[in-house]
N, CA, C and O atoms as CSV, one atom per row, in Angstrom:
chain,resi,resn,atom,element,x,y,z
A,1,UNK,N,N,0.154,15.702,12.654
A,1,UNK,CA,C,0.471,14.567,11.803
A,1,UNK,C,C,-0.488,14.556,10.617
A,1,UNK,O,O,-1.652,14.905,10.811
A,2,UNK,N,N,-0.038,14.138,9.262
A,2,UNK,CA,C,-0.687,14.233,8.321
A,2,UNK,C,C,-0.807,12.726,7.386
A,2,UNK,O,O,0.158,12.027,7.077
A,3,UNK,N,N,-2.017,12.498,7.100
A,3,UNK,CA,C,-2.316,10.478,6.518
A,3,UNK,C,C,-1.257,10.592,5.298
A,3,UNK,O,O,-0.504,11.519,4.998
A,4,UNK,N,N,-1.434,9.501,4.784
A,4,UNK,CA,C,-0.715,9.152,4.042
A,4,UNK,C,C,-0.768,8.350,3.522
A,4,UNK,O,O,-0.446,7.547,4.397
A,5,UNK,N,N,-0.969,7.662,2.500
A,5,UNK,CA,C,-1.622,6.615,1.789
A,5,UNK,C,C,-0.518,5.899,1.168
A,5,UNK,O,O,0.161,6.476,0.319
A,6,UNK,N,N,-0.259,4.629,1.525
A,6,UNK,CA,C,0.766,3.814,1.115
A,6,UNK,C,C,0.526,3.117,-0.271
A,6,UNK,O,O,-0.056,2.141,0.203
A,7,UNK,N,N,0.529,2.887,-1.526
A,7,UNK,CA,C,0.279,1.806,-2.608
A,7,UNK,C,C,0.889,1.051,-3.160
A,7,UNK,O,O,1.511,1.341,-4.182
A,8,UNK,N,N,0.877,-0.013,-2.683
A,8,UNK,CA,C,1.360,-1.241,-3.097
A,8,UNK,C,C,1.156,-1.585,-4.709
A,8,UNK,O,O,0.036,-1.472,-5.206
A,9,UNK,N,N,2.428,-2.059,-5.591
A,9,UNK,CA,C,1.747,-2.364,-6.923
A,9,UNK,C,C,3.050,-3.521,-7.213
A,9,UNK,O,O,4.134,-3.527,-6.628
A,10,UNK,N,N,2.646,-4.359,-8.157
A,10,UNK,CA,C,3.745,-5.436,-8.668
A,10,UNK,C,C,3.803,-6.461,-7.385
A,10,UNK,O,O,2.865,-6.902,-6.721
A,11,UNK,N,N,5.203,-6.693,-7.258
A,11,UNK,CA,C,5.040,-8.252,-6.681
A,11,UNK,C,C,5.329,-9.472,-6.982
A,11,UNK,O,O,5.410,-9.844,-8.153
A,12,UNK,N,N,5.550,-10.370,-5.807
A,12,UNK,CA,C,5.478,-11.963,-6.456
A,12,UNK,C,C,4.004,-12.440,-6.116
A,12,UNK,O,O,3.788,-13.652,-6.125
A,13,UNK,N,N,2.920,-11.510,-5.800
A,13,UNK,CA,C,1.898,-12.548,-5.833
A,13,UNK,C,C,1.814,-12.673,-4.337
A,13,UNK,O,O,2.434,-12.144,-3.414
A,14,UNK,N,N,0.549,-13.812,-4.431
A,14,UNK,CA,C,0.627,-14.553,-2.737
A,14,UNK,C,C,1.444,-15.947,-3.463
A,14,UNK,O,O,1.567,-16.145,-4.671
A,15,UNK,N,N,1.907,-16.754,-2.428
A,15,UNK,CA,C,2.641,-18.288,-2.985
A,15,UNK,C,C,1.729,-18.907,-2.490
A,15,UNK,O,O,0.865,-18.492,-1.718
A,16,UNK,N,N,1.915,-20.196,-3.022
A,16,UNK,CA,C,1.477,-21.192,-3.303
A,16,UNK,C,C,1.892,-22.204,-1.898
A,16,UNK,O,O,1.235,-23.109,-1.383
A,17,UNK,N,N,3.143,-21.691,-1.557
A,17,UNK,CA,C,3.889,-22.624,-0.140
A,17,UNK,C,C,3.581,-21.991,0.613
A,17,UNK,O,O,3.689,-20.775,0.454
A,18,UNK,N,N,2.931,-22.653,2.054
A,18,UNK,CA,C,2.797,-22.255,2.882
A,18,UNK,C,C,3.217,-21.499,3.811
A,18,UNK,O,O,2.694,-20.575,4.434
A,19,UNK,N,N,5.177,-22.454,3.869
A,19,UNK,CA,C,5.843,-21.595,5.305
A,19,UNK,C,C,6.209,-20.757,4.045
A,19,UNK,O,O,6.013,-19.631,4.502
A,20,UNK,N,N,6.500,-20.618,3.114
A,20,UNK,CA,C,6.768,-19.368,2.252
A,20,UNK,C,C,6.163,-17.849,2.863
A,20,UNK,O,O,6.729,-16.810,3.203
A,21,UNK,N,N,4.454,-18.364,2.810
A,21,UNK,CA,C,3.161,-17.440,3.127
A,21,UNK,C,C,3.080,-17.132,4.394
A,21,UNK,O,O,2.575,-16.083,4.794
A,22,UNK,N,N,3.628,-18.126,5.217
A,22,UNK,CA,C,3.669,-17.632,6.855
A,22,UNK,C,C,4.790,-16.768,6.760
A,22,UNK,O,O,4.523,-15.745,7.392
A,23,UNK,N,N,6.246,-16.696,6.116
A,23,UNK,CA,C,7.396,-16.268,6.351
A,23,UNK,C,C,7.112,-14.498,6.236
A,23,UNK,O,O,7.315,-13.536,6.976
A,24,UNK,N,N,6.536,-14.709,4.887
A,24,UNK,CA,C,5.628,-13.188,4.226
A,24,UNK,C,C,4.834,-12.652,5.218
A,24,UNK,O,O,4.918,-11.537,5.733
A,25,UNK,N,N,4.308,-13.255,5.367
A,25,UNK,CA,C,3.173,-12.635,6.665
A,25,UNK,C,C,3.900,-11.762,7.955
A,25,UNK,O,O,3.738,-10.580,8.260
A,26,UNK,N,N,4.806,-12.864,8.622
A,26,UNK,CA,C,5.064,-12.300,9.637
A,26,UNK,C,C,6.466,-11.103,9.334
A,26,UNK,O,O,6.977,-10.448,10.242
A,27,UNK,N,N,6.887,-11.032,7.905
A,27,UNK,CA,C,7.321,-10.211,8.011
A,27,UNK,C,C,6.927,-8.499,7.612
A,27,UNK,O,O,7.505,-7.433,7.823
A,28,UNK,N,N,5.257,-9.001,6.735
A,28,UNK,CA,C,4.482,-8.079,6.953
A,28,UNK,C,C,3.967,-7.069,8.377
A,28,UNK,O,O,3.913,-5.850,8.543
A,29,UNK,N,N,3.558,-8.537,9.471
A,29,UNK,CA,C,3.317,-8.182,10.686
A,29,UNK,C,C,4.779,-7.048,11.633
A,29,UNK,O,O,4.618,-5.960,12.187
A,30,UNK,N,N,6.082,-7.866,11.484
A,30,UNK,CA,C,7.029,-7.055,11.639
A,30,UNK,C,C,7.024,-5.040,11.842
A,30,UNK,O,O,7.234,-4.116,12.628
A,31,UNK,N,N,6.579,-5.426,10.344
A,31,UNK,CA,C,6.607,-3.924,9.653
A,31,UNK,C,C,5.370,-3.357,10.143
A,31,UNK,O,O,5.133,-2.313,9.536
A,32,UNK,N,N,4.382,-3.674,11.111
A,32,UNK,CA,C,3.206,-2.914,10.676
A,32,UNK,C,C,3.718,-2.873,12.235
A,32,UNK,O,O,3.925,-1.777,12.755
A,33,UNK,N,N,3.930,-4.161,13.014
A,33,UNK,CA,C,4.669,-3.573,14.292
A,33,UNK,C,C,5.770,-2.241,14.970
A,33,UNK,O,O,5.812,-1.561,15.995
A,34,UNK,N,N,6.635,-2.398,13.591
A,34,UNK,CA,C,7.560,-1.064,13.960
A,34,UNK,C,C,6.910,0.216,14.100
A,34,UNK,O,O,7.094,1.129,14.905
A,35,UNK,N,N,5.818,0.030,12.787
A,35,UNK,CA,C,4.924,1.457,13.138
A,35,UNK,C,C,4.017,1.765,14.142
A,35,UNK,O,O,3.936,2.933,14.523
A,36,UNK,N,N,3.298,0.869,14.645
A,36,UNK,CA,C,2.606,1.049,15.808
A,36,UNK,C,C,1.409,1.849,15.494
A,36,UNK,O,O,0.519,1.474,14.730
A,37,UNK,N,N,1.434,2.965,16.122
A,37,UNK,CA,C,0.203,3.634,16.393
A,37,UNK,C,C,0.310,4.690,15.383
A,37,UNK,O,O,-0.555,5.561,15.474
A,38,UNK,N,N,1.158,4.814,14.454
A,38,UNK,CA,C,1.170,5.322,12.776
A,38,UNK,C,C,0.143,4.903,12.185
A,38,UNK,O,O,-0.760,5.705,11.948
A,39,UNK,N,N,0.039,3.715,11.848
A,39,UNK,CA,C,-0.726,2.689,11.405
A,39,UNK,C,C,-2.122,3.257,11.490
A,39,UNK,O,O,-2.610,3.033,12.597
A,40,UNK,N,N,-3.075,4.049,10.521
A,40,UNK,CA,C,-4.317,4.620,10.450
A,40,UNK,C,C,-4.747,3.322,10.026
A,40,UNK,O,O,-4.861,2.490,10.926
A,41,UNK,N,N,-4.948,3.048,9.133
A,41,UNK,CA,C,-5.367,1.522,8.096
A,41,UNK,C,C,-4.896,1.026,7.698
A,41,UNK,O,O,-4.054,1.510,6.941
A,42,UNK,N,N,-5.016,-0.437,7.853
A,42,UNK,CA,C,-4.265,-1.149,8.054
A,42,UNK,C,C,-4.409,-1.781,6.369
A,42,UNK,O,O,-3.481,-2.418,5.871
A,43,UNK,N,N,-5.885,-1.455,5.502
A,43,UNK,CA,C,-5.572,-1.440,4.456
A,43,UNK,C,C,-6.129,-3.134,4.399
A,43,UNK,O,O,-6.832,-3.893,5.066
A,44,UNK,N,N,-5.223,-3.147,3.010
A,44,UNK,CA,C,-6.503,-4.695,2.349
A,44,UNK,C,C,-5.491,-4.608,0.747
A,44,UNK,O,O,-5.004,-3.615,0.206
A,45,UNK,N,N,-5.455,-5.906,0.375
A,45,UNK,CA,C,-4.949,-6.263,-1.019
A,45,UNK,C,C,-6.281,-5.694,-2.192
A,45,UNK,O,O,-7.403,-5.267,-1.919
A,46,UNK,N,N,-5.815,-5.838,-3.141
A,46,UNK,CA,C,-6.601,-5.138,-3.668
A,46,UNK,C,C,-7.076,-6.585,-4.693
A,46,UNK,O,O,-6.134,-7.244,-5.133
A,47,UNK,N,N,-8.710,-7.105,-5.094
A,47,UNK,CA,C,-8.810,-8.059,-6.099
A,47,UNK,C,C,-8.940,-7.404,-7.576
A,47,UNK,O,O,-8.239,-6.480,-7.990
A,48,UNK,N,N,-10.004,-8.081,-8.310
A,48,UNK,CA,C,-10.260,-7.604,-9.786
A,48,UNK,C,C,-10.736,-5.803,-9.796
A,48,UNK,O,O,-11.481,-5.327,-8.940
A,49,UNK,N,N,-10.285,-5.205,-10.645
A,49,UNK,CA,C,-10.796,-3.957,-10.900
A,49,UNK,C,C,-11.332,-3.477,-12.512
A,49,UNK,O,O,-11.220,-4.127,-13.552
A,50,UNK,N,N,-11.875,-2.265,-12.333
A,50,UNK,CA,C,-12.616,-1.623,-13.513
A,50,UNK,C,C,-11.650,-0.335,-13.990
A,50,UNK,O,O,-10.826,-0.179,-13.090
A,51,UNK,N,N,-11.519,0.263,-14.638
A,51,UNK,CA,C,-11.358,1.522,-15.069
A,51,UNK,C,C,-11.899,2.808,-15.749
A,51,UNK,O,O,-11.798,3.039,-16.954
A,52,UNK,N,N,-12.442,3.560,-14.896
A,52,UNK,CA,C,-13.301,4.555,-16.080
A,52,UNK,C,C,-12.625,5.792,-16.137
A,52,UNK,O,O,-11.878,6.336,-15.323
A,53,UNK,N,N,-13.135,6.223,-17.546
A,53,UNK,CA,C,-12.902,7.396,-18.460
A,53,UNK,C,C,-13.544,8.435,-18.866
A,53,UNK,O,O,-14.713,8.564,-18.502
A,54,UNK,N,N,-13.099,9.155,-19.488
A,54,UNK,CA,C,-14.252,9.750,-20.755
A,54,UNK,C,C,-14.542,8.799,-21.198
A,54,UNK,O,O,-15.674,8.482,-20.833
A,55,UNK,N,N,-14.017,7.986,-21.961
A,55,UNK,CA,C,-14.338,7.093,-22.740
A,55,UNK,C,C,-15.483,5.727,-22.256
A,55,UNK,O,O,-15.888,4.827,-22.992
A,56,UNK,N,N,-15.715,5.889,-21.202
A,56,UNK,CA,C,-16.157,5.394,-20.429
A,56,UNK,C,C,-15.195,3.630,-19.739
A,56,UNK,O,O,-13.976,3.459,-19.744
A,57,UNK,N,N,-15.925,2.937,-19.399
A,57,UNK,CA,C,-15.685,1.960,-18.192
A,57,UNK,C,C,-14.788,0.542,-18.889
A,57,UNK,O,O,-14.943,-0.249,-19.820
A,58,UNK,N,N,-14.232,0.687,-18.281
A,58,UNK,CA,C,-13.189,-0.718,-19.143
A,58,UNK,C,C,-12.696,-2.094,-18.088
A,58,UNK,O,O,-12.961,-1.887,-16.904
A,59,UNK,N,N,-12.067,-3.352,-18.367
A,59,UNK,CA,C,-12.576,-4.203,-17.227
A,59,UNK,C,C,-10.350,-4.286,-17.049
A,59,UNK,O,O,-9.655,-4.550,-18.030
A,60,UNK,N,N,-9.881,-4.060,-15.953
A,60,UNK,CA,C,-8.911,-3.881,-15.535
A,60,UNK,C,C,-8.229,-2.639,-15.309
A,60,UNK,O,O,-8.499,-1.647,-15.987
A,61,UNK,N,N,-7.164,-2.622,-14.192
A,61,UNK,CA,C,-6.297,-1.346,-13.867
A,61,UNK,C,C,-5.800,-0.503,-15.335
A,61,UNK,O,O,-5.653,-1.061,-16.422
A,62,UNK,N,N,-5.617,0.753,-15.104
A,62,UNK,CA,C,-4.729,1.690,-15.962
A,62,UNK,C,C,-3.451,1.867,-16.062
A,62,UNK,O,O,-3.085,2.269,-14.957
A,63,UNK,N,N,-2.367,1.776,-16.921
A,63,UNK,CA,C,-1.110,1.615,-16.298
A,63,UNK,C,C,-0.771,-0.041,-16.695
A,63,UNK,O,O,-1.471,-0.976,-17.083
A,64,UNK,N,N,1.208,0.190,-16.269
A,64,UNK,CA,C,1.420,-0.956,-16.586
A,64,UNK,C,C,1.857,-1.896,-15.586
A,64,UNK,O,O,2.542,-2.892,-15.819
A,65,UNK,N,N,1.384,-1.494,-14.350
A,65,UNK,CA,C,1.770,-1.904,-13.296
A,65,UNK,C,C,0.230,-1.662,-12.292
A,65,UNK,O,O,0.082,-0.579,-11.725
A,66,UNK,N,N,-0.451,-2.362,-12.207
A,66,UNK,CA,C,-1.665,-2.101,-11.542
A,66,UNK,C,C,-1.440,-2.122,-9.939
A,66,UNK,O,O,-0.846,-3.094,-9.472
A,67,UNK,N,N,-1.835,-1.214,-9.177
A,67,UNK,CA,C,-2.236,-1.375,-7.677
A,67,UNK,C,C,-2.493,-2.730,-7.035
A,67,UNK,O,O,-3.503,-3.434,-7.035
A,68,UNK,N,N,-0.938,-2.944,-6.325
A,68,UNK,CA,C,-2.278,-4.641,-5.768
A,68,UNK,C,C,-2.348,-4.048,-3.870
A,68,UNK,O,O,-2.026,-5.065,-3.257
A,69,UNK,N,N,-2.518,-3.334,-3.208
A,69,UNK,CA,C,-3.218,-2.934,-1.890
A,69,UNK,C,C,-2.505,-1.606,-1.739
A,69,UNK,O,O,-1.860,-0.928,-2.539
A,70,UNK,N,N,-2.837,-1.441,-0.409
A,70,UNK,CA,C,-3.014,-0.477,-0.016
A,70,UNK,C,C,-2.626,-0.476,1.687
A,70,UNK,O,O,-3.013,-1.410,2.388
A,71,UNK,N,N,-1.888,0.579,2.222
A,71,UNK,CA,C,-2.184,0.939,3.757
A,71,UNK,C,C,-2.329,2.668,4.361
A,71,UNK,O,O,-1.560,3.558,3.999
A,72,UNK,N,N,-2.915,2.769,4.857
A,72,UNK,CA,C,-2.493,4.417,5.508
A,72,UNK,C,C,-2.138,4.765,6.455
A,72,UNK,O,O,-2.787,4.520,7.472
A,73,UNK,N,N,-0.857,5.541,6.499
A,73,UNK,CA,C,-0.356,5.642,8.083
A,73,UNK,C,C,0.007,7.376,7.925
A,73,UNK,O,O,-0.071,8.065,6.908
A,74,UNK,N,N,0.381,7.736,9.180
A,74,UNK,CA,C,0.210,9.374,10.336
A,74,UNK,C,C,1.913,9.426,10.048
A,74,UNK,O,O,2.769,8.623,10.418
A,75,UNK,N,N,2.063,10.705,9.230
A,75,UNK,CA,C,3.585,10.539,9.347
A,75,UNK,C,C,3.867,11.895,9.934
A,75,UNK,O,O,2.904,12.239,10.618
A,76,UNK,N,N,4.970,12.929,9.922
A,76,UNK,CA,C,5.065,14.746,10.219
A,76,UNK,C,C,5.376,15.058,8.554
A,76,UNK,O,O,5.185,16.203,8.145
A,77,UNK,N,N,5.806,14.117,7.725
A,77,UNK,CA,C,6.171,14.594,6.595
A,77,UNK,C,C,6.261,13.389,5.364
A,77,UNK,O,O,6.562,12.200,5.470
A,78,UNK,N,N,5.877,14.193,4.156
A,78,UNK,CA,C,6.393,12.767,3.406
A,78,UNK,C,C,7.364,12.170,3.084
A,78,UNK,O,O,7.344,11.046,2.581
A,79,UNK,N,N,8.599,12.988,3.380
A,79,UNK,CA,C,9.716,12.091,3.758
A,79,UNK,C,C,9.459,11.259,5.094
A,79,UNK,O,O,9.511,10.038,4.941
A,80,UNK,N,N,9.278,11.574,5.964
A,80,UNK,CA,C,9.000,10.827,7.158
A,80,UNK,C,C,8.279,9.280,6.834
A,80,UNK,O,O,8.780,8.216,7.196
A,81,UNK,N,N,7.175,9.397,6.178
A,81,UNK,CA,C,6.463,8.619,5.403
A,81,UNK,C,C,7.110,7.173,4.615
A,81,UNK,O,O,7.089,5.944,4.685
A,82,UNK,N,N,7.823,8.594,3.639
A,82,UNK,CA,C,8.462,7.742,2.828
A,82,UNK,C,C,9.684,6.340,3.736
A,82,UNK,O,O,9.760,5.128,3.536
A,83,UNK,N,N,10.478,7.286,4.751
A,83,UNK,CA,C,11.164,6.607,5.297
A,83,UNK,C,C,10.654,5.528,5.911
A,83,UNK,O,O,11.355,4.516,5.900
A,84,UNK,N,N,9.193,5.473,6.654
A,84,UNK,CA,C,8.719,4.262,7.008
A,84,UNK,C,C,8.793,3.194,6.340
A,84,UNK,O,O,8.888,2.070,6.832
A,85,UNK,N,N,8.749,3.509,4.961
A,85,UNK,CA,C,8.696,2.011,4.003
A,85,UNK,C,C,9.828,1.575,3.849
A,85,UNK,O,O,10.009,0.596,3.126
A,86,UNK,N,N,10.730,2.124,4.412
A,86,UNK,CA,C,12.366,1.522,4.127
A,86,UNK,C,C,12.025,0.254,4.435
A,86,UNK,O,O,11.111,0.090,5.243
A,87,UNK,N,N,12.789,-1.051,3.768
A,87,UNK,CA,C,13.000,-1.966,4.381
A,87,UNK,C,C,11.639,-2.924,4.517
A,87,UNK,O,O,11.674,-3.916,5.244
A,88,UNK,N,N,10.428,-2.559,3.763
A,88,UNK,CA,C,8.922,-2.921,3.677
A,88,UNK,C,C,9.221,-4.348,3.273
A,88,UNK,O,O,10.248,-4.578,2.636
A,89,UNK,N,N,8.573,-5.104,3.531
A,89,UNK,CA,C,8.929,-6.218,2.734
A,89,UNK,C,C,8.274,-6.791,1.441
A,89,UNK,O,O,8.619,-7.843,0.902
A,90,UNK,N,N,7.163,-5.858,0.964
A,90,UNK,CA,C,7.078,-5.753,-0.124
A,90,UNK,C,C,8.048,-5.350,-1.417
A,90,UNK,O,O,8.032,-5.887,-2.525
A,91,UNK,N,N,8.528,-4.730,-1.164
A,91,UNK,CA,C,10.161,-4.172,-1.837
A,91,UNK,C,C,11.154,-5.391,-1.564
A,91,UNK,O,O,12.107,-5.459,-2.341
A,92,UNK,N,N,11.069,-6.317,-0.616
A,92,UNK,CA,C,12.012,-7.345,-0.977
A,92,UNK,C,C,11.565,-8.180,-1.792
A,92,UNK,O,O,12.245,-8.946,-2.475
A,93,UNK,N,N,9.760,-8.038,-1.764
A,93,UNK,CA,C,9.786,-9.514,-2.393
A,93,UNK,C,C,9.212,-9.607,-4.018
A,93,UNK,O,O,8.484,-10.386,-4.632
A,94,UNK,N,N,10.298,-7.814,-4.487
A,94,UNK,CA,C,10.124,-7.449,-6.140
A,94,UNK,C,C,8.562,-6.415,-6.251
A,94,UNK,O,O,7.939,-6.393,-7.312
A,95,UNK,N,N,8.154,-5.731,-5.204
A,95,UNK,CA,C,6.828,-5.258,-5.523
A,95,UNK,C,C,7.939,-2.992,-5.203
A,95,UNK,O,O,8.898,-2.561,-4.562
A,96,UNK,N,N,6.822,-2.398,-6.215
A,96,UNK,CA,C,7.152,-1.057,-5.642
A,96,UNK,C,C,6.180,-0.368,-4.763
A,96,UNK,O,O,5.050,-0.856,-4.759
A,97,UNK,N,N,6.409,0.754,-3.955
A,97,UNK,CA,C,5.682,1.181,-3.178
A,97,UNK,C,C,5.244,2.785,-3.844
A,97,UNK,O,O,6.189,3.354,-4.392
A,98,UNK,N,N,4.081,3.442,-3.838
A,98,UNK,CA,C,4.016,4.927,-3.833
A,98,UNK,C,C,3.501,5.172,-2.679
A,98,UNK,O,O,2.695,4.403,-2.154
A,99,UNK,N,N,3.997,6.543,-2.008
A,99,UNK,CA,C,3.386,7.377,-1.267
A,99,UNK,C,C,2.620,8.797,-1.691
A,99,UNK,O,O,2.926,9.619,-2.555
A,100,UNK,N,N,1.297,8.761,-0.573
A,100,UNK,CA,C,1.024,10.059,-1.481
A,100,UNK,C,C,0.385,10.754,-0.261
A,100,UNK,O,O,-0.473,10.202,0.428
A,101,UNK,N,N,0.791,11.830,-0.066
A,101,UNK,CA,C,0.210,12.679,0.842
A,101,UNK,C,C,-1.463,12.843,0.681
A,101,UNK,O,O,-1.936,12.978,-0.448
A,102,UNK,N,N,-2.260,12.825,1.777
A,102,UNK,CA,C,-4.325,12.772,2.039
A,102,UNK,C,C,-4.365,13.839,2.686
A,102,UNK,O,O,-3.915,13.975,3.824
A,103,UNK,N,N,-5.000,14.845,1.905
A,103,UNK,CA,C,-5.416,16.177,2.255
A,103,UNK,C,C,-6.675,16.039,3.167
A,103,UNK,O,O,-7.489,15.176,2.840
A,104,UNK,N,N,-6.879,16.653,4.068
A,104,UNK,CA,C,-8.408,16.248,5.144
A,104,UNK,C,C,-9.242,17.569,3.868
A,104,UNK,O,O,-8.944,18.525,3.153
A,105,UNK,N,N,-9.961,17.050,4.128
A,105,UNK,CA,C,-10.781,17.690,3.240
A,105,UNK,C,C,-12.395,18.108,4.118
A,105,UNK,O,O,-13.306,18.670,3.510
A,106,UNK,N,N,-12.492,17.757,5.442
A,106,UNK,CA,C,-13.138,18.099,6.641
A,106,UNK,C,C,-13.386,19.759,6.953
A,106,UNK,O,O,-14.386,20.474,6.882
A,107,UNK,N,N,-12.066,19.990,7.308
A,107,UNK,CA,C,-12.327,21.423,7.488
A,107,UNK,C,C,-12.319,22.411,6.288
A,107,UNK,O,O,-11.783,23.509,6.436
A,108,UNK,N,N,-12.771,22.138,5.351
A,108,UNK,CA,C,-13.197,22.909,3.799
A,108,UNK,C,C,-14.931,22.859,4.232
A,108,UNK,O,O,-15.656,23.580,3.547
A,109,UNK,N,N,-15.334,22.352,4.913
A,109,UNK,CA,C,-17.557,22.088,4.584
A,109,UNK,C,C,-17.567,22.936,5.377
A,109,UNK,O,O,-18.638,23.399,5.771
């Protein structure tokens, strides 16, 4: 099995309503349930960020759509991967997802 790094970007945000935020949640929880023991990291929203360059260090994301979290999960392939996010509920609620294959970089030292 090979990681896989899930990135969350766009979105409605967190809300402001509660059972809104519970509704979100547990259908977050849902999804992290179907995967089970896929589930490497479980990951974290992402807050304020920096950007550096050549040009050096600037105060926000690159792009016109900034990263808002992150998860990593064990797939056989990145289609496999990809297919996990079917149905994410980030994608319902207007956000896109990238996948990107994590090279171990362990057995290179």
């Amino acid at each position: 099995m090979t990681n896989y790094m899930v990135i969350y970007s766009g979105g409605m945000g967190m809300s402001e309503d509660p059972d809104v935020m519970q509704q979100i949640m547990a259908e977050w929880g849902a999804w992290y349930e179907k995967l089970g023991s896929a589930i490497v990291d479980d990951g974290a929203p992402f807050g304020h960020s920096k950007h550096i360059t050549a040009d050096g260090a600037g105060d926000g994301p690159l792009g016109d759509t900034p990263a808002t979290g992150y998860t990593v999960i064990a797939a056989d392939s990145i289609e496999a991967a990809a297919a996990a996010c079917d149905g994410h509920p980030h994608i319902k609620y207007g956000g896109q997802i990238q996948v990107f294959e994590c090279f171990d970089m362990s057995a290179n030292q």
